[in-house]
N, CA and C atoms as a LAMMPS dump frame, in Angstrom:
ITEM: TIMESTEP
0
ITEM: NUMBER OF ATOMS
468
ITEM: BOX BOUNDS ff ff ff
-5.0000000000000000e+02 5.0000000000000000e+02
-5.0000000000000000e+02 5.0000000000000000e+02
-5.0000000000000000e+02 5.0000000000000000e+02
ITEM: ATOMS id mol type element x y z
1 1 1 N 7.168 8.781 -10.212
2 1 2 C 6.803 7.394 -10.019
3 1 3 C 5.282 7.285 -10.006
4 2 1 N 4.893 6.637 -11.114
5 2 2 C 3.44 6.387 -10.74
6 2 3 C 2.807 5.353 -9.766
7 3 1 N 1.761 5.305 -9.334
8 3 2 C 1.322 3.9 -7.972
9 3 3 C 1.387 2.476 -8.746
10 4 1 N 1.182 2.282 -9.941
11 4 2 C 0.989 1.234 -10.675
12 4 3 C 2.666 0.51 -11.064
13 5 1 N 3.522 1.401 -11.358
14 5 2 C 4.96 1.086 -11.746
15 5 3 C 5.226 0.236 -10.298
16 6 1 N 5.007 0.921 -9.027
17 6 2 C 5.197 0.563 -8.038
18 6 3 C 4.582 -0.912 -7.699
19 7 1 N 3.324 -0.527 -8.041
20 7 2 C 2.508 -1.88 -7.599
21 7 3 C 3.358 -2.927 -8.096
22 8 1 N 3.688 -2.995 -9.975
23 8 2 C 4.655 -4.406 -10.094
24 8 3 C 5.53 -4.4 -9.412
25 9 1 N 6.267 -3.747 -8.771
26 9 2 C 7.946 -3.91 -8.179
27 9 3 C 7.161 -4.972 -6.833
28 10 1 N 6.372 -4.071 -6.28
29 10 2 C 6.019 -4.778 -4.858
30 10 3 C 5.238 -5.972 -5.232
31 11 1 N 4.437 -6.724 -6.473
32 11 2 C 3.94 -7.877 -6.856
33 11 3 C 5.654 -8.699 -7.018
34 12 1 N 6.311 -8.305 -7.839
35 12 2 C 7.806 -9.287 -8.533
36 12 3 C 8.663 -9.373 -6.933
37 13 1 N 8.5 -8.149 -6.136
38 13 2 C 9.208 -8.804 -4.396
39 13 3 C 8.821 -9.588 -3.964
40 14 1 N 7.381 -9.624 -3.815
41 14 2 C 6.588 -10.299 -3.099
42 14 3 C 6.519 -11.861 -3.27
43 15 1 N 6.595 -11.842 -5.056
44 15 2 C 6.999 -13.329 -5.627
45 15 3 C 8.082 -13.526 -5.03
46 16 1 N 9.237 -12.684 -5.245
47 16 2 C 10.391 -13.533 -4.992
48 16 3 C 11.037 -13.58 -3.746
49 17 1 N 9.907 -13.517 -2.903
50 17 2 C 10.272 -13.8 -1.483
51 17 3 C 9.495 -15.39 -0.778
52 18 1 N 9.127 -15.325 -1.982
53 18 2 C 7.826 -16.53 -2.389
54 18 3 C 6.255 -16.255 -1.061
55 19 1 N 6.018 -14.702 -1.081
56 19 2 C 5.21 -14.403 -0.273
57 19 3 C 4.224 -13.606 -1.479
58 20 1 N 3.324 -14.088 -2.424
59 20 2 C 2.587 -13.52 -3.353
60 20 3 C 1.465 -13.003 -2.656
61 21 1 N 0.976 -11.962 -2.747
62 21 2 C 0.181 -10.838 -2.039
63 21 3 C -1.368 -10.576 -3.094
64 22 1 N -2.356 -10.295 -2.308
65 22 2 C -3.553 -10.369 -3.105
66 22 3 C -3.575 -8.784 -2.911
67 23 1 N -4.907 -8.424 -4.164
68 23 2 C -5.412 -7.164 -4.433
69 23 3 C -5.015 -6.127 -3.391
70 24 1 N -5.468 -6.537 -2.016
71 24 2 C -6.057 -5.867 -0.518
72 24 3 C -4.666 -6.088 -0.066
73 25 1 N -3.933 -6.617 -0.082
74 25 2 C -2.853 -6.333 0.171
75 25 3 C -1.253 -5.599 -0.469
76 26 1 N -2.099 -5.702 -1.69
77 26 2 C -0.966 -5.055 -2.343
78 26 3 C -1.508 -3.173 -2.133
79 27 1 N -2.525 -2.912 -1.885
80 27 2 C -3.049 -1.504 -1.295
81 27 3 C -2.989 -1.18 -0.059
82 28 1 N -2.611 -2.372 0.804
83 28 2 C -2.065 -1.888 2.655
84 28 3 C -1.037 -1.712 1.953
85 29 1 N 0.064 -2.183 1.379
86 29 2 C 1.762 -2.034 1.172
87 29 3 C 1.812 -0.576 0.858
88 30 1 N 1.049 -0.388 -0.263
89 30 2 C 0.95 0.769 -1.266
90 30 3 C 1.193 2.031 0.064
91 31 1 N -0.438 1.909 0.995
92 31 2 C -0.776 2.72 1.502
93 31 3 C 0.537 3.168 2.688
94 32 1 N 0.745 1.956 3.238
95 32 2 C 2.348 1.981 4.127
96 32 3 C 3.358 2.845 3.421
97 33 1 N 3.96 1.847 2.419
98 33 2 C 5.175 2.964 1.824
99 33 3 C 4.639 4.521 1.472
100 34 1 N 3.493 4.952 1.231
101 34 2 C 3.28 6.234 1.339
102 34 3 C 3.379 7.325 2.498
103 35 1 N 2.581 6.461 3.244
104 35 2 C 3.116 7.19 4.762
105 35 3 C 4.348 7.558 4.789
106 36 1 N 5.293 6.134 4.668
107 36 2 C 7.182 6.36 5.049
108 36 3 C 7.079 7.67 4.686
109 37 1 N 6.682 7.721 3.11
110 37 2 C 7.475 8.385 2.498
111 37 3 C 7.045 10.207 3.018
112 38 1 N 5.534 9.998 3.372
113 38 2 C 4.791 11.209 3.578
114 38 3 C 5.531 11.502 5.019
115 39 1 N 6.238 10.965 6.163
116 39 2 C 6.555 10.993 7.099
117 39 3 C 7.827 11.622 6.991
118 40 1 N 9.058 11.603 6.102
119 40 2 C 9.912 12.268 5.372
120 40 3 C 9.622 13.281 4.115
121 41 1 N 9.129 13.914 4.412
122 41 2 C 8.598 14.84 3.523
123 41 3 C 8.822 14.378 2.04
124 42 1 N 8.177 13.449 1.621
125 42 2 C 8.666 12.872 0.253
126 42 3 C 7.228 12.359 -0.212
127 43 1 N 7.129 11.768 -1.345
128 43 2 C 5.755 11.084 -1.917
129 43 3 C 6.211 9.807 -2.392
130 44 1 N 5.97 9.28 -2.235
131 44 2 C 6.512 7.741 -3.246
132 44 3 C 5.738 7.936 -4.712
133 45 1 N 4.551 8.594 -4.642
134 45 2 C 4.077 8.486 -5.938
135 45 3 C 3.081 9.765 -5.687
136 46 1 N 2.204 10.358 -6.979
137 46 2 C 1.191 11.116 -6.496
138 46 3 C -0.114 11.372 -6.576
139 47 1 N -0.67 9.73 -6.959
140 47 2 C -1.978 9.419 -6.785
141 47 3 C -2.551 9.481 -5.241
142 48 1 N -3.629 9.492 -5.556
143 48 2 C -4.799 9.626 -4.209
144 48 3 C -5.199 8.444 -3.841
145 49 1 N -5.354 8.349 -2.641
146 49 2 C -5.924 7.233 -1.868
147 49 3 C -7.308 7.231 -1.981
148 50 1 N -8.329 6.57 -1.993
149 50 2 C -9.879 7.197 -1.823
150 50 3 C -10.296 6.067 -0.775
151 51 1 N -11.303 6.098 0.304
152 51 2 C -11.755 5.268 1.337
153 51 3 C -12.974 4.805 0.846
154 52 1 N -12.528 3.352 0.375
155 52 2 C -13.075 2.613 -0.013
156 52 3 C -13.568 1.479 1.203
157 53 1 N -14.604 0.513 1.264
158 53 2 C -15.078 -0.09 2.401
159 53 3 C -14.206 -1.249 2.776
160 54 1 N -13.15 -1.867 2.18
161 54 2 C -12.095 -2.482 2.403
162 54 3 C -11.367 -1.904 3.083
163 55 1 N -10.897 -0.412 3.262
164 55 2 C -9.742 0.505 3.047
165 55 3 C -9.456 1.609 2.216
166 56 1 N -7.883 1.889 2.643
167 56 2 C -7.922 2.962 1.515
168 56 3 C -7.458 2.307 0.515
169 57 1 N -7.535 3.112 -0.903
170 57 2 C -7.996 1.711 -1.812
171 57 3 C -6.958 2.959 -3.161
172 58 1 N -6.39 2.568 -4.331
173 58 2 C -6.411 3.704 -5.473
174 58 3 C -6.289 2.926 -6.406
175 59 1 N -8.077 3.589 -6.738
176 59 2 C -8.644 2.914 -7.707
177 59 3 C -8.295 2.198 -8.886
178 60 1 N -7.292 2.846 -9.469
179 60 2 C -6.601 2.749 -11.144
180 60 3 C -5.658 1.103 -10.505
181 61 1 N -5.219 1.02 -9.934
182 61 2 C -4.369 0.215 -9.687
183 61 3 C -5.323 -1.151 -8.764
184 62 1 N -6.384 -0.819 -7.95
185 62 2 C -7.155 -2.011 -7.304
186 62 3 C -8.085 -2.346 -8.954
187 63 1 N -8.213 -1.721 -9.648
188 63 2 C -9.029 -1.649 -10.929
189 63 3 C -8.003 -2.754 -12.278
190 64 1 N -6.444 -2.307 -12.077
191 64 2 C -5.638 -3.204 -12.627
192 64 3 C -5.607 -4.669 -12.599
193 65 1 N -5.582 -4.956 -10.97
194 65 2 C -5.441 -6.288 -10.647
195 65 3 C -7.135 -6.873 -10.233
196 66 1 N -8.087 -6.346 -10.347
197 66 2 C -9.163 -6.845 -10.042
198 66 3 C -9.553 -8.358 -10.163
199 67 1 N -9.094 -9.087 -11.634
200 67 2 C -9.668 -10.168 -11.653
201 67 3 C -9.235 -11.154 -10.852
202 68 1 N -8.243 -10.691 -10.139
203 68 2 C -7.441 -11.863 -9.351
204 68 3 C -8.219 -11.808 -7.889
205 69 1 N -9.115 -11.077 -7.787
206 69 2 C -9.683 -10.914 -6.492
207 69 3 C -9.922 -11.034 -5.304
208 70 1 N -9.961 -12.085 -4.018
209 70 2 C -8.82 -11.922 -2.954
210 70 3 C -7.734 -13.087 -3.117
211 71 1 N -7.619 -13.137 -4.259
212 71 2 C -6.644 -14.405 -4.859
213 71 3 C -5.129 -13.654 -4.518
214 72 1 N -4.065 -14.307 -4.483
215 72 2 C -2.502 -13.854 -4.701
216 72 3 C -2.332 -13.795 -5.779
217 73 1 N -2.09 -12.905 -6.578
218 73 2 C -1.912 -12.14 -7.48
219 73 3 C -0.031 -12.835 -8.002
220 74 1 N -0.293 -13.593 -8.962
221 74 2 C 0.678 -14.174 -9.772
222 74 3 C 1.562 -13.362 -10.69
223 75 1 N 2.306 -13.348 -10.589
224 75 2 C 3.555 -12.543 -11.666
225 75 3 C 3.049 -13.525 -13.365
226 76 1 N 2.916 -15.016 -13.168
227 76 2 C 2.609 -15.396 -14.579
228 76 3 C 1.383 -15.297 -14.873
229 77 1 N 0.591 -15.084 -14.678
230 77 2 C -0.681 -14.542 -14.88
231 77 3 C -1.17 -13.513 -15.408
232 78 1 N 0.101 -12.853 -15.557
233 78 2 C -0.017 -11.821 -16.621
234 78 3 C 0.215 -11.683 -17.896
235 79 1 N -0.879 -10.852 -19.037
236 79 2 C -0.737 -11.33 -20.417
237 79 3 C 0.051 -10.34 -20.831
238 80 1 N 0.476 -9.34 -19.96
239 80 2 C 1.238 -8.445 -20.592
240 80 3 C 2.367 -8.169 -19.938
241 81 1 N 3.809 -8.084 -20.527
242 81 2 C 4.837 -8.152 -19.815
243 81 3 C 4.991 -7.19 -19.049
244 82 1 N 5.393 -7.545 -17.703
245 82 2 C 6.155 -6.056 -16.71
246 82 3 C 6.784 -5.309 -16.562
247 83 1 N 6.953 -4.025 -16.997
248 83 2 C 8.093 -3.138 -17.239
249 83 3 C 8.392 -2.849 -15.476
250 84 1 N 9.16 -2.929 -15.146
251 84 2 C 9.254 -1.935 -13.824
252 84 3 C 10.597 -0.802 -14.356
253 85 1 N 10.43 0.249 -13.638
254 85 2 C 11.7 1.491 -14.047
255 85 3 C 12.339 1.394 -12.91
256 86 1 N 13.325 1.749 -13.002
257 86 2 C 14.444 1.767 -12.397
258 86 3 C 14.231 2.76 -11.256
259 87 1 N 14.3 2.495 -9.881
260 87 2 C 14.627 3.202 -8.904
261 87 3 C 16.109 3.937 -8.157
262 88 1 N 15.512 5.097 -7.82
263 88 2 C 16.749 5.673 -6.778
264 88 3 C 17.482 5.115 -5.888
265 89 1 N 18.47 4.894 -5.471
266 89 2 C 18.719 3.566 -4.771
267 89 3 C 17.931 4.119 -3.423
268 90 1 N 18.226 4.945 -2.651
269 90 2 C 17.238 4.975 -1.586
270 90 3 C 16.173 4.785 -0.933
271 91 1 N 15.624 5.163 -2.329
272 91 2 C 14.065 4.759 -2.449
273 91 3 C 13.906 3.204 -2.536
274 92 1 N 14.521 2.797 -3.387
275 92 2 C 14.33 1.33 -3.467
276 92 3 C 14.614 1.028 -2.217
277 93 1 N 15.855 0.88 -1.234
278 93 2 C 16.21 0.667 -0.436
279 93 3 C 14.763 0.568 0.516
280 94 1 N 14.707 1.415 1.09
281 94 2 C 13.571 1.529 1.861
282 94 3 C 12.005 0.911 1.169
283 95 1 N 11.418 0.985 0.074
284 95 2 C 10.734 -0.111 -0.046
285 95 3 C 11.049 -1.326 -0.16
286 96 1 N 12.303 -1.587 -0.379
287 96 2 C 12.548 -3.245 -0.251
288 96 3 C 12.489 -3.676 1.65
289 97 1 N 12.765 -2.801 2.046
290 97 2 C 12.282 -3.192 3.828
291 97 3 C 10.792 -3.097 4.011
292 98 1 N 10.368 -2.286 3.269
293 98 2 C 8.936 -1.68 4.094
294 98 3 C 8.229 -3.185 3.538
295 99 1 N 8.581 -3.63 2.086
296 99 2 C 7.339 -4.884 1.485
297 99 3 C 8.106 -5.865 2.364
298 100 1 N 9.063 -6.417 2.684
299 100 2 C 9.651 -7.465 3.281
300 100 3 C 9.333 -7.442 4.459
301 101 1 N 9.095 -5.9 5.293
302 101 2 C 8.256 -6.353 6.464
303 101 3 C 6.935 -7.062 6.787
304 102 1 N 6.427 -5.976 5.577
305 102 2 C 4.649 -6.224 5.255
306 102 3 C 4.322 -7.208 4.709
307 103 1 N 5.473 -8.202 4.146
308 103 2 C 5.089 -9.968 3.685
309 103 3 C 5.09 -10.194 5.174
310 104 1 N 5.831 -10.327 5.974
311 104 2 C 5.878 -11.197 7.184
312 104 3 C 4.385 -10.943 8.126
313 105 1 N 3.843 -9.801 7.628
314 105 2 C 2.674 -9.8 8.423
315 105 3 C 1.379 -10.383 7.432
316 106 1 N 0.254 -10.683 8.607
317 106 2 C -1.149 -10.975 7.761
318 106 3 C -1.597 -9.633 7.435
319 107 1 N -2.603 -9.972 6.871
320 107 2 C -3.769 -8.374 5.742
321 107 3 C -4.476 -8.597 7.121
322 108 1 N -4.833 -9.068 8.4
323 108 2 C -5.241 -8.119 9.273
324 108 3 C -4.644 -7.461 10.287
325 109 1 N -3.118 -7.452 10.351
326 109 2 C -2.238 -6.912 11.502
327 109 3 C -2.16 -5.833 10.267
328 110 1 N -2 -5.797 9.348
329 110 2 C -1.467 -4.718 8.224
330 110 3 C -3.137 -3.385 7.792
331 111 1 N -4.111 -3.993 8.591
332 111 2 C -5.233 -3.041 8.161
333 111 3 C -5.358 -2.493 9.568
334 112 1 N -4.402 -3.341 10.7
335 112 2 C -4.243 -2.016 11.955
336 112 3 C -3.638 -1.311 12.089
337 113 1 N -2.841 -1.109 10.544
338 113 2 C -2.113 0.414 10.461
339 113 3 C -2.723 0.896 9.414
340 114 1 N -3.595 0.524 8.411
341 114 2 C -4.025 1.319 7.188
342 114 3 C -5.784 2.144 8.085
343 115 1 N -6.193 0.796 8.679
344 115 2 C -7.444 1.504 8.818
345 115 3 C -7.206 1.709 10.36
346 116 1 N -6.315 2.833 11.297
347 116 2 C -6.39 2.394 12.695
348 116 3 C -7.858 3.077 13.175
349 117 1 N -7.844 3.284 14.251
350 117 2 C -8.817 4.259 14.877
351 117 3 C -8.382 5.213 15.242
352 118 1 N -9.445 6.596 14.367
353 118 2 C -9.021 7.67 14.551
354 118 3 C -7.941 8.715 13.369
355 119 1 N -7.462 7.394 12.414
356 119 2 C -6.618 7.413 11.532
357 119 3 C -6.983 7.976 9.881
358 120 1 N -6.33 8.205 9.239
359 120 2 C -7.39 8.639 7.999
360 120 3 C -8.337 8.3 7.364
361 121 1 N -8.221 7.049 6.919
362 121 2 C -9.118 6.059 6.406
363 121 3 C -10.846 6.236 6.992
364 122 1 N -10.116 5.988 8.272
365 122 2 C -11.492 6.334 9.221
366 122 3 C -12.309 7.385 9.447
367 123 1 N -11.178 8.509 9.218
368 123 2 C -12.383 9.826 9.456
369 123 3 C -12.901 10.217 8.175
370 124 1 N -12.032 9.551 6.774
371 124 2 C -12.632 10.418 5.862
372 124 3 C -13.807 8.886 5.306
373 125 1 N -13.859 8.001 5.512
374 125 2 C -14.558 7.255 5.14
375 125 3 C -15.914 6.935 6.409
376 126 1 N -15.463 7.266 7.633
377 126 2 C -16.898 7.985 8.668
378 126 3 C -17.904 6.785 8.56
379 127 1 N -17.943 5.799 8.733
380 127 2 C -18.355 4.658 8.698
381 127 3 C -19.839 4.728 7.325
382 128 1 N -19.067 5.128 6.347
383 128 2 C -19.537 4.521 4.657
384 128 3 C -20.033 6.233 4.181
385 129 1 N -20.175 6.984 4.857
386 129 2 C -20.571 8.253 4.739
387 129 3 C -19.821 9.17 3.81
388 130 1 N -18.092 8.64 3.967
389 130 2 C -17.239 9.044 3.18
390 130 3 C -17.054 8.421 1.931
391 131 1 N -17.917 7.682 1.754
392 131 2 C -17.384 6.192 0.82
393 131 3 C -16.638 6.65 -0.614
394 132 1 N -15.486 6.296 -1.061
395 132 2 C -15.058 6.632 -2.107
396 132 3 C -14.231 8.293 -2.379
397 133 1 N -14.253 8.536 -0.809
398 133 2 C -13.573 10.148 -1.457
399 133 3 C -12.119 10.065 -1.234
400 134 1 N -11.68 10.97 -1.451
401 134 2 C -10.203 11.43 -1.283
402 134 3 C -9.6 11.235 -0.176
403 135 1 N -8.617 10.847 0.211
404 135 2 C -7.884 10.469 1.778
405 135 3 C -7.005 11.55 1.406
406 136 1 N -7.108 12.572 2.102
407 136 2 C -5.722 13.857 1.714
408 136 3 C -4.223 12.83 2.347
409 137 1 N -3.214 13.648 1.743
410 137 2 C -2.001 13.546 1.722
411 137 3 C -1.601 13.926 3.41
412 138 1 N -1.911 15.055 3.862
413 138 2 C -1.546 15.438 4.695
414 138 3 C -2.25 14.678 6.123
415 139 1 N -3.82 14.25 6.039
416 139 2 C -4.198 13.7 6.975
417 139 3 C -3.425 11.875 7.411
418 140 1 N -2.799 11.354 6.186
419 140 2 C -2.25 10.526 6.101
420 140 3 C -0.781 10.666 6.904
421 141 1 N -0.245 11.815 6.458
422 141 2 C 1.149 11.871 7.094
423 141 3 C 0.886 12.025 8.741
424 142 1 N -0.552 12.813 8.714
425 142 2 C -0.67 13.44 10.741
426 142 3 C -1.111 12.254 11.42
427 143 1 N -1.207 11.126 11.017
428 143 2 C -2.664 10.365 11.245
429 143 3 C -1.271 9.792 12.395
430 144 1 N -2.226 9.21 13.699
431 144 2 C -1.149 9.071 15.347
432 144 3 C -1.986 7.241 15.321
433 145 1 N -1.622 6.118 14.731
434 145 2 C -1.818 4.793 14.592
435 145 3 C -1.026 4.077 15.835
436 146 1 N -1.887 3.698 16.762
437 146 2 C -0.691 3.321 17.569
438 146 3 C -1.01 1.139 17.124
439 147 1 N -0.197 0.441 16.776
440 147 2 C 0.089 -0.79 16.286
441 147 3 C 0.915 -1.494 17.597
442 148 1 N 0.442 -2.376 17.879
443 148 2 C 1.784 -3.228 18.258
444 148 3 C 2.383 -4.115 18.196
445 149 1 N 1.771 -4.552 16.823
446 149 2 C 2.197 -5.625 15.918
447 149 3 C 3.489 -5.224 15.825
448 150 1 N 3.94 -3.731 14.839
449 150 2 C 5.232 -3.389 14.244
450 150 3 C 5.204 -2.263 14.159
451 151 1 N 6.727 -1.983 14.726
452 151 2 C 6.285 -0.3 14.48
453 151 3 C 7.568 -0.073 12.827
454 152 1 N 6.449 -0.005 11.516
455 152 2 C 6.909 -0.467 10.734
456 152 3 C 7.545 0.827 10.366
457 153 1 N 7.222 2.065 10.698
458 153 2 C 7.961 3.192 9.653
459 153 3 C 9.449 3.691 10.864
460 154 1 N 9.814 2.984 11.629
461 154 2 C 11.087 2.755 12.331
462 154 3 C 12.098 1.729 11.114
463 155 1 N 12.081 2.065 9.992
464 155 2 C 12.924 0.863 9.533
465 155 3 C 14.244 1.2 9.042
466 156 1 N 15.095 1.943 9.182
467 156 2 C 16.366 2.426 9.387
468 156 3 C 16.958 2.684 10.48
């Protein structure tokens, strides 16, 4: 699964929950369902995160949707049609909870689990020092976020 195949599935949910999601939020979702998945020894996809001053950010895909910029990002707005591939049902399963949670929240209850304190984002981005590097896989899965908005990777 690449991050970008993904990104449309979670843009076409997001429409059709009639909750359309901008740039910065479609990269908290991203960054969420990775965790799940890093939390079950699994990957949802196997691009890199890099800590960018928004967040953690991957690039190819914040680089896709750029022109829409903190705009909600429209399904017709696109000049080129959407392929999405077909998912595992499991997998699907569980991202269709994880984006349906993460519509119901705002992009700042959702950046107190991407960027918490103490959390990856934060140590590898070190207030701008890190700017742009790699968020490892593994510091992502260890990272201890305490939220009390939602405790979103409880979703089964």
């Amino acid at each position: 699964m690449k991050a970008l195949d993904l990104s449309k599935y979670i843009l076409i949910k997001a429409e059709m929950l009639d909750k359309p999601i901008s740039n910065f939020q479609l990269q908290q979702i991203l960054y969420i369902i990775q965790k799940y998945f890093l939390l079950n020894d699994k990957y949802a996809f196997l691009e890199y995160f890099y800590a960018w001053r928004i967040g953690p950010v991957i690039p190819r895909v914040y680089c896709e949707f750029s022109y829409h910029a903190e705009r909600p990002i429209k399904i017709a707005h696109f000049t080129k049609p959407l392929v999405v591939l077909p998912f595992v049902p499991d997998f699907k399963d569980a991202v269709n909870v994880i984006i349906e949670k993460c519509c119901q929240l705002r992009p700042v209850e959702m950046q107190k689990i991407t960027c918490c304190d103490a959390g990856a984002w934060e140590r590898v981005y070190d207030r701008g020092r890190g700017l742009k590097q790699e968020i490892p896989y593994l510091m992502i899965k260890t990272e201890k976020c305490k939220s009390d908005i939602i405790d979103i990777f409880n979703i089964f």
